[in-house]
Residue frames relative to the residue before (quaternion, step in Angstrom):
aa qw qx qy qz dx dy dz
X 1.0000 0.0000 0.0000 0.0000 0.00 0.00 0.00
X 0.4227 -0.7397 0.4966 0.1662 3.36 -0.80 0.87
X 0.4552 -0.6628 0.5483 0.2300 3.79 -0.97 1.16
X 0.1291 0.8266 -0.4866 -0.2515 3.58 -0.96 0.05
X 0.0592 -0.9464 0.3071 0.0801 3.56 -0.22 0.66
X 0.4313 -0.6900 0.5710 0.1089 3.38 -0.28 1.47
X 0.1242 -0.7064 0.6964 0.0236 3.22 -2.08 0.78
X 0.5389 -0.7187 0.4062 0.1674 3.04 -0.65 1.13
X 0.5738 -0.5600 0.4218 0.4234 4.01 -0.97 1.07
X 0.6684 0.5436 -0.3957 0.3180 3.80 0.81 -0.40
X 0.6307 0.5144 -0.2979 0.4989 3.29 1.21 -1.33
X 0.6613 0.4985 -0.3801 0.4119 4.20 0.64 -0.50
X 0.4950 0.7192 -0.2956 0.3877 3.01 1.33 -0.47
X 0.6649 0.4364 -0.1426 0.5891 3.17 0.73 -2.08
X 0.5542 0.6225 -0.4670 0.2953 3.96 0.21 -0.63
X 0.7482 0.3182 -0.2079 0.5438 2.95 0.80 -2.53
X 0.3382 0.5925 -0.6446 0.3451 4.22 0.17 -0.10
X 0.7192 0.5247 -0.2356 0.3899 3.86 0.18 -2.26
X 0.6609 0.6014 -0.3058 0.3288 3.12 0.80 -1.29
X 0.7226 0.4555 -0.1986 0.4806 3.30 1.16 -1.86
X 0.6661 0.4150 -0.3920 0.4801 3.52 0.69 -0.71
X 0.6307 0.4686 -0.4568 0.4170 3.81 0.25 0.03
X 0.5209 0.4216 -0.4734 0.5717 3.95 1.28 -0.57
X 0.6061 0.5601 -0.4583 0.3300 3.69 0.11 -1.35
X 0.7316 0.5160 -0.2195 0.3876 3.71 0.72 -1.34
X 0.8985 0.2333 -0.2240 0.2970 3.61 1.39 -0.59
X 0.1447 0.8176 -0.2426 0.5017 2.15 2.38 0.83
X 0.7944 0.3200 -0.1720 0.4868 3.04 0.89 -1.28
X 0.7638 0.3202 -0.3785 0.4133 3.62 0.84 -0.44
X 0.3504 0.6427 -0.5909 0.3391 3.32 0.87 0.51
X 0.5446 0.5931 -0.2161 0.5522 3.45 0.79 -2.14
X 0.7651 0.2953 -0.4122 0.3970 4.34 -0.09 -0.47
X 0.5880 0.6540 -0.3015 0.3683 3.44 1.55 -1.13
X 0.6479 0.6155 -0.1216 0.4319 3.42 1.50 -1.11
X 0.8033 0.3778 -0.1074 0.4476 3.08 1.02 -0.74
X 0.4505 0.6407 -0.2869 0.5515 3.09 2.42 -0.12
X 0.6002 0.4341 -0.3119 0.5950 3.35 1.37 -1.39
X 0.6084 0.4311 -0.4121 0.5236 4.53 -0.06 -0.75
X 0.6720 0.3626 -0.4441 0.4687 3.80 0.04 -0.73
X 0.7043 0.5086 -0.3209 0.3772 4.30 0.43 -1.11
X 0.6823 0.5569 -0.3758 0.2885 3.36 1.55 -0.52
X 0.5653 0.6296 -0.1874 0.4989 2.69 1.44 -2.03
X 0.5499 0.5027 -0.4018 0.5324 4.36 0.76 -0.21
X 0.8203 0.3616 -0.2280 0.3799 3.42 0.32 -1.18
X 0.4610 0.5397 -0.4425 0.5480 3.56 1.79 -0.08
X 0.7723 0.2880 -0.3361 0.4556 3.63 0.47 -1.17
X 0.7683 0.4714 -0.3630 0.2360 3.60 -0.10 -0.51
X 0.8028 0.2262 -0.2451 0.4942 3.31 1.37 -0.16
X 0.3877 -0.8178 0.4241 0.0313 3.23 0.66 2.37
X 0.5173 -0.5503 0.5969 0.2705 3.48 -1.68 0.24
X 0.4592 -0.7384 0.4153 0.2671 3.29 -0.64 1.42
X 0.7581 -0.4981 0.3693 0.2019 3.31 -0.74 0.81
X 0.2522 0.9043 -0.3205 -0.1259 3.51 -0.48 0.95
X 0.5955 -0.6351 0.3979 0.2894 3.97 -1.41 1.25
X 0.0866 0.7353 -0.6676 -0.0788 3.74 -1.37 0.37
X 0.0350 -0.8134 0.5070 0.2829 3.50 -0.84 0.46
X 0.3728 -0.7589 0.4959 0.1978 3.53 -0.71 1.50
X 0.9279 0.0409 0.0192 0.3702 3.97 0.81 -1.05
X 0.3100 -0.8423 0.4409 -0.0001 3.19 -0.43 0.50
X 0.1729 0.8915 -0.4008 0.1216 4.12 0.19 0.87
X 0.1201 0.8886 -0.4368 0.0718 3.13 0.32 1.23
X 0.2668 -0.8650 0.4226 0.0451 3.20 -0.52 1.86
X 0.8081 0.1333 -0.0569 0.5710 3.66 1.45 -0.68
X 0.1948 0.8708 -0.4494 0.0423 3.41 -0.43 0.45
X 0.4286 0.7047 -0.4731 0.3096 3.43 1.07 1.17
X 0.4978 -0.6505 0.5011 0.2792 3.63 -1.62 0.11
X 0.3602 -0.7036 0.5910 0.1608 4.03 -0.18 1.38
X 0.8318 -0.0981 0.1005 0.5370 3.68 0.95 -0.32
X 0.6141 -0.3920 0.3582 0.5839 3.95 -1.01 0.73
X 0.8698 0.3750 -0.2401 0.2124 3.91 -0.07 -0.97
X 0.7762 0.2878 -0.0408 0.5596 3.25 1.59 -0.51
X 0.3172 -0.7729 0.5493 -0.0168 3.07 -0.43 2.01
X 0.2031 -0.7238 0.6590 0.0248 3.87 -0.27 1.55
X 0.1275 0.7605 -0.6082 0.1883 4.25 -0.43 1.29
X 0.0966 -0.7461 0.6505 -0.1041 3.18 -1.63 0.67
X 0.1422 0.8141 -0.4602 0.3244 3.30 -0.07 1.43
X 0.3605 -0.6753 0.6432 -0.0195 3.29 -1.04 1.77
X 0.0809 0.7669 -0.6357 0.0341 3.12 -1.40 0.75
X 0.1973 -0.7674 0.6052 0.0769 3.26 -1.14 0.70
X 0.2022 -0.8614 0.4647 -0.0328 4.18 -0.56 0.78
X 0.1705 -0.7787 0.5890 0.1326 3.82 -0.21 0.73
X 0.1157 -0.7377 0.6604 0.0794 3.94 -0.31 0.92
X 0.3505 0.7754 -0.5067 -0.1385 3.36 -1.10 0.40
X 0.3490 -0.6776 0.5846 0.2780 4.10 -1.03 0.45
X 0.2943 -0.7468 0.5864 0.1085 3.09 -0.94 1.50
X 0.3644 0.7362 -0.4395 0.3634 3.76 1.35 -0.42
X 0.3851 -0.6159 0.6801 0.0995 3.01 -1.38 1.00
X 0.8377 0.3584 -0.0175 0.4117 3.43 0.33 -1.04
X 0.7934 0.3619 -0.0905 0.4810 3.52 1.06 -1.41
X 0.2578 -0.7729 0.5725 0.0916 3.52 -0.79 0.38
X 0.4365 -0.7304 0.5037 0.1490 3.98 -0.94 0.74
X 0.0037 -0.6664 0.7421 0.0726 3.71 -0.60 0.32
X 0.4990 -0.7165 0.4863 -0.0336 3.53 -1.48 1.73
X 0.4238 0.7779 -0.4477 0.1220 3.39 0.88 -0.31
X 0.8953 0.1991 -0.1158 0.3812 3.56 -1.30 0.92
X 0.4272 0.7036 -0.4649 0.3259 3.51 1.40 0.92
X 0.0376 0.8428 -0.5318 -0.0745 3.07 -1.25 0.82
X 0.2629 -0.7837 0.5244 0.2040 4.15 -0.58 0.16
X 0.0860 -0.6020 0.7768 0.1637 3.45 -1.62 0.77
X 0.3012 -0.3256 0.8059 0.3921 3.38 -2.23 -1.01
X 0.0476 0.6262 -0.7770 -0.0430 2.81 -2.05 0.91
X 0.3126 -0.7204 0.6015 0.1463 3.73 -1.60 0.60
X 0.8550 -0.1166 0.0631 0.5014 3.45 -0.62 0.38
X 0.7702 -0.4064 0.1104 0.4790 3.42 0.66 1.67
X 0.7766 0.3777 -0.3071 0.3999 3.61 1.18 -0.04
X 0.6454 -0.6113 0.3737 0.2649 3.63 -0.76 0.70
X 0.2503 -0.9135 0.3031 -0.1045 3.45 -0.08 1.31
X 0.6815 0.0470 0.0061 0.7303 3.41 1.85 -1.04
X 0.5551 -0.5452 0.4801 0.4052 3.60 -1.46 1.02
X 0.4621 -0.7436 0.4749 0.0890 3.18 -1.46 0.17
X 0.0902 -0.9020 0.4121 -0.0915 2.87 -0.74 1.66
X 0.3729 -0.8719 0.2563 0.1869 2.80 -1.08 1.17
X 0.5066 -0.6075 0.5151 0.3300 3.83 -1.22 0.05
X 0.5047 -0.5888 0.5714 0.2686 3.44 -1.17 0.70
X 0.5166 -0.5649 0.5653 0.3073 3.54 -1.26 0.93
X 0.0557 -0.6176 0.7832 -0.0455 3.70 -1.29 0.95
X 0.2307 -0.7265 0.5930 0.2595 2.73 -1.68 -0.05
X 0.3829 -0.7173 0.5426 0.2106 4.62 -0.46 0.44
X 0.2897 -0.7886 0.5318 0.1070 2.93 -0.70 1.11
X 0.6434 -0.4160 0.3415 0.5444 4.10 -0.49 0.09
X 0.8159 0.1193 0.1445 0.5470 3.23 -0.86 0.45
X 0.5419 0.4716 -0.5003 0.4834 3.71 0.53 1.00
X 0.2926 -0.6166 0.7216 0.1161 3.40 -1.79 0.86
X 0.1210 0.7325 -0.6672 -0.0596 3.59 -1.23 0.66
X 0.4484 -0.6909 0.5143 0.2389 3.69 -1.34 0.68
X 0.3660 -0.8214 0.4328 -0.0635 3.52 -0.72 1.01
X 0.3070 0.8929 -0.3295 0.0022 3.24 0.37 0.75
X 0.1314 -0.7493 0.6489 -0.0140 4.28 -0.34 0.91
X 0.2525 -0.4148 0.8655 0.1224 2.61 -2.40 0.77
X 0.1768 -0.5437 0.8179 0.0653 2.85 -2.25 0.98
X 0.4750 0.6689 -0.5717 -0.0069 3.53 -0.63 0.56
X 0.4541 0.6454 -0.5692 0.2308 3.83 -1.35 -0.08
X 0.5591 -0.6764 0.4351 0.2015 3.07 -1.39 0.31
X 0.2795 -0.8255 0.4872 -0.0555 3.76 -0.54 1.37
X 0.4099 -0.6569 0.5720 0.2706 3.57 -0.78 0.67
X 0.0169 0.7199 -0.6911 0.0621 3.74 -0.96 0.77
X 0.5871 -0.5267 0.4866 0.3757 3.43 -1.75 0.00
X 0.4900 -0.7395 0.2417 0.3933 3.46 -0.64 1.04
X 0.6074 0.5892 -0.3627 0.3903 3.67 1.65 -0.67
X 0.3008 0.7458 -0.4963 0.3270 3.58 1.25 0.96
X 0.6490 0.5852 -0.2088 0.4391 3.14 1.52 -1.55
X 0.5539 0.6334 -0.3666 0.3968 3.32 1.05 -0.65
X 0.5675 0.6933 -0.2088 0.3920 2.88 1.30 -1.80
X 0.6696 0.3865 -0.2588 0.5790 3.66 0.48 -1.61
X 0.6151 0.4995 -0.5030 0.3451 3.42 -0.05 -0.71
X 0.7311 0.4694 -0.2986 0.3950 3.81 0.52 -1.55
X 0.4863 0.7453 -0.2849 0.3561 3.32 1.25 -0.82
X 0.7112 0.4041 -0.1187 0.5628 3.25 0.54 -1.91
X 0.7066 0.4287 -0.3924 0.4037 3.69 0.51 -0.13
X 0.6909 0.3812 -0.2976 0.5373 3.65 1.22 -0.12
X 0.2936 -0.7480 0.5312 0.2687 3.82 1.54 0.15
X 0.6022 0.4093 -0.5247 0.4411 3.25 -0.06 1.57
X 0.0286 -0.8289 0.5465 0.1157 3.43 -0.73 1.05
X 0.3236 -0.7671 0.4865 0.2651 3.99 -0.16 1.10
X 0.0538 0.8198 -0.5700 0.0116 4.13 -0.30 0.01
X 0.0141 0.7248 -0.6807 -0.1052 3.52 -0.99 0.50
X 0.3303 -0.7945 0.5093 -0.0148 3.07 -1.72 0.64
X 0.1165 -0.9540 0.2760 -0.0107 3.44 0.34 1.35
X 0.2268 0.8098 -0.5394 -0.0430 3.24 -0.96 0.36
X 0.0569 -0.6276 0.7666 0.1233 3.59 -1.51 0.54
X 0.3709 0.6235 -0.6811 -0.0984 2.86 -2.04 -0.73
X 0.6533 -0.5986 0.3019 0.3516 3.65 -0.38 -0.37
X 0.1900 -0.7064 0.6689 0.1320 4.17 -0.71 0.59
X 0.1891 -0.6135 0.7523 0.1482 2.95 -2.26 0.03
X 0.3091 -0.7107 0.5552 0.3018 4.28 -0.63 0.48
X 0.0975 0.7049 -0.6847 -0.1577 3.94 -0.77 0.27
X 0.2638 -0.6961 0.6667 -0.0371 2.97 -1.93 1.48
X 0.6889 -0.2450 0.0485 0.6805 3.62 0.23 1.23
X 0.8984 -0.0710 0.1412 0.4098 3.68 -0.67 -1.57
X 0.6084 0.6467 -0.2490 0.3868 3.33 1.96 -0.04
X 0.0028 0.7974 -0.5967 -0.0900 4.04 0.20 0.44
X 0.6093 -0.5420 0.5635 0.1323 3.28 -1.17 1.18
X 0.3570 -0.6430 0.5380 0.4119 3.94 -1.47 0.09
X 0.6850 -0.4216 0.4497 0.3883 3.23 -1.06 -0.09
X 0.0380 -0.8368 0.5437 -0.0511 3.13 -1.40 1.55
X 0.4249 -0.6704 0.4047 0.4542 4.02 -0.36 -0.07
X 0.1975 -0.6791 0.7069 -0.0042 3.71 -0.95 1.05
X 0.3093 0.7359 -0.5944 -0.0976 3.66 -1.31 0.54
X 0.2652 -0.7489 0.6061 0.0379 3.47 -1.08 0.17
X 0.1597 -0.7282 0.6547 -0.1247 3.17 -1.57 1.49
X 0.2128 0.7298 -0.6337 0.1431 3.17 -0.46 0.65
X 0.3393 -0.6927 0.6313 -0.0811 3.13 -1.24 2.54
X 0.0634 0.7781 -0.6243 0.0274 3.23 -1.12 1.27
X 0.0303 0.8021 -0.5683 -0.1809 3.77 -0.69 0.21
X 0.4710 -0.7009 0.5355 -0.0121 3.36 -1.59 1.53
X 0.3957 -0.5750 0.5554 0.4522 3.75 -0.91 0.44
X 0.0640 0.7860 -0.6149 -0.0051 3.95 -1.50 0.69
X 0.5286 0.6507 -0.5001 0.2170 2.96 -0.71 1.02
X 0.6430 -0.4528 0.1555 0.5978 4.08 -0.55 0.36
X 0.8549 -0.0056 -0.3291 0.4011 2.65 -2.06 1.26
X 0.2859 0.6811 -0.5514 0.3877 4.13 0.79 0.35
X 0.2733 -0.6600 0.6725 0.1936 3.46 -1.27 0.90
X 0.2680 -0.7542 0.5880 0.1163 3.51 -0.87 1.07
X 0.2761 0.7158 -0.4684 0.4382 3.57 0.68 1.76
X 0.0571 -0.6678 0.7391 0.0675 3.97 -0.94 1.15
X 0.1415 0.6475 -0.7380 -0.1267 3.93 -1.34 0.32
X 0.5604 -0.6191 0.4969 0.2360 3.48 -1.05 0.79
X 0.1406 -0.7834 0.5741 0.1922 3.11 -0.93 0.85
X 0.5780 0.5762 -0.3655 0.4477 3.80 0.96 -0.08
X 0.7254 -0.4286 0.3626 0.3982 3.26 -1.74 0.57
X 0.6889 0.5434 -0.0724 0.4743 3.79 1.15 -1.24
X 0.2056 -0.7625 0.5917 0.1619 3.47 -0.17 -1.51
X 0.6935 -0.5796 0.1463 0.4022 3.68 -0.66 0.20
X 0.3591 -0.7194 0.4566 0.3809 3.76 0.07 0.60
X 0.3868 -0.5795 0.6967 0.1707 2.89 -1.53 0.70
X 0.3644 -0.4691 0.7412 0.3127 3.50 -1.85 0.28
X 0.0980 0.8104 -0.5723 -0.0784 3.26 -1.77 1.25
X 0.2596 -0.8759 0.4061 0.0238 3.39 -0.29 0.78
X 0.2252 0.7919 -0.5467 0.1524 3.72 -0.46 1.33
């Protein structure tokens, strides 16, 4: 003989309650799981910023001769487009400085740039003298010499020094940032040894942090 056994409107009750409070429960940790995964992105957008980026806009060279085979006597304007592609993150500058080098060897003392800070999304113009007089190898002079006879002068422009990223209230430690930026110039007698940009930008630079 078969048993039959009814449940009462009370006991279905209590079931669907368990039922709801178990959605209610994975309802909610989903909704914490979700917002753990949105909170890990939105970090990994801010914390790992678009490197930073270099243009050179000008270029003003006022001396550029050799007092002797070993010492290259130079003078040189410069002009520098800084810019933070960063929506979000801003740059603190601290400890930057620039030379000129020629054929892989350093050419002018180095000088430095005042610490600034970049706002998101901000462009700022840069501007340095390089000038004085620098010990070099003497078969540089040669070098200039071959140069000026093919009216092309190859130059590179350096910088390092060190940055910091800020993310609302958060500032980053200090890392090493440089930049190069290779430019070549008509050279040769009675040539003006002058680059002005004619674009919105100017020549990128390679930058590296």
């Amino acid at each position: 003989m078969s048993q039959i056994h009814e449940k009462s409107p009370k006991h279905c009750a209590q079931r669907q309650e368990l039922n709801f409070n178990k959605f209610k429960k994975l309802f909610f940790y989903l909704s914490i799981l979700c917002l753990i995964i949105l909170c890990f992105i939105i970090l990994l957008f801010i914390l790992n910023p678009s490197k930073p980026k270099f243009f050179l806009k000008e270029v003003n060279i006022h001396k550029f001769n050799f007092t002797s085979p070993s010492f290259l006597n130079s003078s040189i304007d410069l002009t520098f487009l800084s810019k933070n592609p960063n929506k979000m993150d801003g740059i603190y500058y601290d400890d930057f400085i620039l030379y000129a080098s020629y054929k892989g060897q350093k050419i002018t003392p180095e000088t430095s740039i005042t610490a600034f800070y970049q706002g998101h999304d901000e462009t700022n113009l840069i501007s340095a003298s390089l000038m004085g007089e620098k010990h070099v190898v003497p078969l540089l002079a040669n070098e200039v010499q071959r140069d000026r006879g093919t009216g092309k002068l190859e130059l590179n422009f350096e910088g390092m020094g060190w940055h910091r990223w800020k993310a609302g209230v958060w500032v980053s430690r200090r890392s090493r940032i440089s930049v190069n930026c290779i430019i070549i110039m008509p050279f040769g007698i009675g040539s003006t040894l002058s680059y002005t940009s004619t674009s919105k930008h100017g020549i990128m630079c390679s930058t590296s942090v």
